[in-house]
C-alpha positions, 0 to 999 in steps of 0.5 A, spaced: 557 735 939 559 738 931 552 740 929 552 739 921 548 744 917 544 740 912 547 741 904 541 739 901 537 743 905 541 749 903 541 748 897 534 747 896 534 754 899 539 757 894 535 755 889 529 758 891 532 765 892 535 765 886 529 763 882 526 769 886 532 774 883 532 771 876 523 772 876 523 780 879 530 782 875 526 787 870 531 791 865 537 792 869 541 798 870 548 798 871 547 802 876 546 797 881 553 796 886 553 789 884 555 790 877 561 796 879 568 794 879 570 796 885 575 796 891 574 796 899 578 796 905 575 796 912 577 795 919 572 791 923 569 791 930 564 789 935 564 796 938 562 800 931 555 797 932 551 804 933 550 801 939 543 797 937 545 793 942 549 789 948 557 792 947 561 786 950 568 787 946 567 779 944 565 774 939 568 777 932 571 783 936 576 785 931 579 785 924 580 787 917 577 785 911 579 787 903 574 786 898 574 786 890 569 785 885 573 787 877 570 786 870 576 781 866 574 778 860 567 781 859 565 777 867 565 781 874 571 777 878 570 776 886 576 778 891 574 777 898 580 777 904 577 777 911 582 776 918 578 776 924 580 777 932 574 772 935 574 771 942 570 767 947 569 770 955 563 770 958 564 764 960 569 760 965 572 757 960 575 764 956 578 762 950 581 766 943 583 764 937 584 767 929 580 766 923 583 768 916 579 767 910 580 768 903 577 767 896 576 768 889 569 768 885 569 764 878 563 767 874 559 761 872 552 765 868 550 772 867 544 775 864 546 782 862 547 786 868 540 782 872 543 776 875 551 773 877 552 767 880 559 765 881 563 760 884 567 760 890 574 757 891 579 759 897 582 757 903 580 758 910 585 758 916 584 758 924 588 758 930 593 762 932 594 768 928 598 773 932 592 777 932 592 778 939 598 782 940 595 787 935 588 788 939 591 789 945 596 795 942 590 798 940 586 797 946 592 801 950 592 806 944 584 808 946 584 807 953 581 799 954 582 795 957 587 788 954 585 783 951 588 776 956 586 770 953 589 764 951 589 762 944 585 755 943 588 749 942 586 750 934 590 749 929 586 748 921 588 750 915 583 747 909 580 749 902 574 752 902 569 752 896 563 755 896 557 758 891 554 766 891 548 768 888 546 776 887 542 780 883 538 786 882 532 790 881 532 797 878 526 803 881 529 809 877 532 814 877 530 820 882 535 825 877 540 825 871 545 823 877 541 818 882 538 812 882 535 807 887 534 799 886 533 792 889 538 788 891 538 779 893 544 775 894 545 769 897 552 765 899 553 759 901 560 757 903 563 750 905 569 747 908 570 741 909 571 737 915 569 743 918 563 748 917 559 750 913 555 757 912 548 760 909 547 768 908 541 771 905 541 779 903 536 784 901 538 791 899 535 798 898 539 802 895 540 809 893 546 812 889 550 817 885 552 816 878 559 817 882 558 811 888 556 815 893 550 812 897 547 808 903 544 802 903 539 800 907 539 791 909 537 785 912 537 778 911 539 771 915 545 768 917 547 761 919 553 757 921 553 750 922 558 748 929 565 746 930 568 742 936 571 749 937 568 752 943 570 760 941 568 758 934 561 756 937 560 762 941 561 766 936 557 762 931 551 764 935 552 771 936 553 771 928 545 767 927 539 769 925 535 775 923 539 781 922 538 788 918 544 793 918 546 800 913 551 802 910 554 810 907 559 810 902 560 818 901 566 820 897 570 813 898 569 815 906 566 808 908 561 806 915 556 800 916 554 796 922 550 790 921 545 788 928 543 782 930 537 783 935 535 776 938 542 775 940 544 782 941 550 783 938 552 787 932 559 789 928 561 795 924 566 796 919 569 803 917 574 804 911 575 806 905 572 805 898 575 806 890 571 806 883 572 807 877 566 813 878 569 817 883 575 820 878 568 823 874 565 829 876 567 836 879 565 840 886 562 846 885 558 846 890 555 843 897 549 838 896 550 834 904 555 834 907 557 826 911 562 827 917 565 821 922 569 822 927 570 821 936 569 824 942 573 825 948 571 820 954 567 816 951 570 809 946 566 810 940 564 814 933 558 819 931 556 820 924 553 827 921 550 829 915 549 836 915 542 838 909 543 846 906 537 849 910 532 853 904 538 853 899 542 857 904 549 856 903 551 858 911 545 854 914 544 847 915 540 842 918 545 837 923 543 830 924 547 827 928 547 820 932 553 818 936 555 812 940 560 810 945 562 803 950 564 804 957 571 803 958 574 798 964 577 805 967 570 809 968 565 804 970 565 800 976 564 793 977 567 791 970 568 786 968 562 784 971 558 790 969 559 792 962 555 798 958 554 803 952 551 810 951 547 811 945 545 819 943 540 822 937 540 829 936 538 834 930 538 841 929 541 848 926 548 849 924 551 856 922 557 858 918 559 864 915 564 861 909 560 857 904 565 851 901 569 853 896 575 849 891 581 851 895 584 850 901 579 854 908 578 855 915 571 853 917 568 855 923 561 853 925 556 853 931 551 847 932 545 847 937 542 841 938 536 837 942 535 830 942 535 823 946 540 820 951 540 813 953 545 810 958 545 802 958 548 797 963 548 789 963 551 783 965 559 783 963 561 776 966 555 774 971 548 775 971 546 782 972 539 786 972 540 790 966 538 797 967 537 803 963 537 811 963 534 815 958 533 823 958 531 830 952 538 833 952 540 840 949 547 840 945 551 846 944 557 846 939 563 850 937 568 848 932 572 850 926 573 845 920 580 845 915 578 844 908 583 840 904 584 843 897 586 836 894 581 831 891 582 825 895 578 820 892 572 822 889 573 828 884 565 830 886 567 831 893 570 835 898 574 833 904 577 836 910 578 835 918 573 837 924 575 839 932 570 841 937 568 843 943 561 840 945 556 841 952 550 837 953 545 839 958 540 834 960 532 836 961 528 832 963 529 824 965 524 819 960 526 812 964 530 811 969 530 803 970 534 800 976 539 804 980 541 809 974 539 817 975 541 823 973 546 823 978 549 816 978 549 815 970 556 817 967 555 823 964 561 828 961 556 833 958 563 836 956 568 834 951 571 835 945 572 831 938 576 830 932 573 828 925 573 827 917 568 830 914 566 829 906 562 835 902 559 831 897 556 836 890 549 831 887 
């Protein structure tokens, strides 16, 4: 049975919320990423979550997403292209099926920089779009397992209209070249005969006058059901509260958005492009941002490295890195699936301080932090268990920085390759079979990253 989401309840909402944007806007600042033309380009996937939650490579598993936002004729214009991979497989009837979306936003009111309200225009398709034959190259790339599901029988392709309400609030400015604010949106989208879509965000947003920052969010998501029964898993995982974060340093892009009641969450990396990035010069090391993969283990890490005492070979290591178990290294898959989660910080040393040209940039890294190993129901139901321990970190590696200005002219950019061993000290939880000896540990391995040295 196809559960419609009530239009006038939902309009009711909009209203309200923007009632709220429009009575908190004070003098705004244009600042705010609202109100910035910019251009972004990300590639998605269930497995990039931060590992906040369950990771069962399903539901919206994989995709690509395009978003613009451009000032013409004195209005900011709205750009927004998504293509997702959605999959259905943790149930006896296995399912997968495409979906593209694209639209436009027409500006329908402003005031000054405070508050937008546009409307939405485009067309929604879904069905099968060829996107599984692409998973699967990229699965067999990493050392996953495939993807084999048959495609739904779906096939629509349909307008799609909508409404999106944002605004923002301005908090000041910590210096001549950072500010902080506020930030409320509110969407809904429609297509007929079909779906219909709520989503509520609020933002903390803290920012260069270049376009780096970090996001800090939440809000509530809600899509109505289909008759498509892949469209209505997903739907689920995709519904209720969330809270996510996003990074922006140097163009260089990585958020994640998690859904704890459900236990499903998503991250996007890509890259980022504004008008702002092309002022500015590196003359020296304010942080440093650093994304990149470990041997062994199917995920990502994020460092951000702080001048320790405005040393310019000293630094403080904050790391915090994640990883889904892969169908070649745990036993019982697909019935058992399962991700490692791992926080640490400390001190790196260098002997090179960065400099404008091109470098060879050794480092070492000592680390202490806290492990977690999760395992849980894959296809059946399962006791989950958990593994948690103090673990020491040491790492050696040497850093190629690039002369060129990539994309911020604020920034400095370069490679990274390590080696990197971790020694467990002393275990905090062990819940069910999981111990010290059974957990899947590779405390070696070695890694490749990207990383941004970024001049505030």
């Amino acid at each position: 049975m196809t559960t419609q989401f009530a239009p006038r309840a939902s309009m009711l909402r909009i209203v309200l919320v923007s009632i709220c944007l429009f009575s908190l806007s004070k003098a705004a600042s244009a600042q705010s990423p609202y109100f910035r033309t910019s251009y972004e380009l990300t590639s998605f996937n269930d497995g990039w979550g931060g590992g906040f939650s369950e990771i069962h490579d399903d539901g919206r598993s994989m995709g690509m997403r395009f978003v613009a936002q451009s000032e013409m004729a004195n209005a900011m214009w709205l750009f927004d292209a998504s293509f997702s991979g959605i999959t259905r497989q943790r149930y006896a009837k296995q399912s997968r099926v495409d979906e593209l979306s694209l639209s436009v936003g027409v500006p329908l009111y402003s005031i000054d920089e405070r508050l937008q309200v546009h409307g939405l225009i485009g067309l929604y398709s879904f069905g099968n779009r060829g996107l599984s034959a692409i998973q699967n190259s990229v699965h067999d790339a990493v050392g996953t397992r495939p993807v084999e599901l048959e495609y739904e029988d779906a096939n629509l392709n349909s307008p799609l209209f909508g409404l999106q309400v944002r605004g923002t609030i301005p908090l000041g400015d910590y210096s001549s070249n950072i500010s902080s604010g506020l930030q409320g949106s509110v969407n809904y989208h429609y297509v007929p005969g079909y779906i219909q879509s709520f989503r509520a965000e609020a933002s903390y947003y803290i920012q260069s006058k270049w376009a780096d920052r970090v996001l800090i969010s939440t809000g509530y998501n809600y899509q109505s059901e289909s008759e498509y029964l892949t469209q209505v898993y997903t739907s689920r995982l995709e519904r209720g509260f969330f809270y996510g974060v996003s990074t922006q340093i140097g163009g260089v892009l990585y958020k994640f958005e998690v859904y704890p009641n459900m236990s499903f969450s998503t991250g996007s990396l890509g890259f980022a492009l504004e008008p702002n990035q092309l002022s500015g010069e590196f003359s020296k090391q304010s942080f440093t941002f650093e994304l990149g993969m470990v041997s062994h283990q199917n995920g990502l890490y994020q460092r951000f490295l702080i001048p320790a005492f405005g040393s310019k070979y000293f630094s403080f290591d904050i790391h915090h890195q994640f990883w889904s178990m892969t169908w070649k290294r745990l036993d019982g898959f697909p019935q058992a699936h399962g991700h490692d989660r791992q926080f640490s910080g400390g001190f790196q040393v260098t002997p090179f301080a960065i400099k404008n040209k091109f470098q060879i940039l050794p480092y070492v890294s000592l680390r202490t932090g806290w492990r977690t190993e999760h395992r849980y129901s894959g296809m059946e139901a399962q006791t989950p268990e958990m593994y948690s321990a103090l673990v020491g970190i040491a790492e050696g590696g040497v850093r190629l920085k690039l002369p060129a200005k990539i994309l911020s002219r604020n920034c400095s950019y370069g490679l990274t390759g390590f080696y990197t061993t971790r020694m467990e000290f002393h275990e905090f939880s062990d819940i069910g079979s999981l111990t010290r000896h059974t957990v899947e540990g590779y405390g070696a391995a070695y890694g490749v990253a990207l990383f941004v040295a970024t001049d505030l």
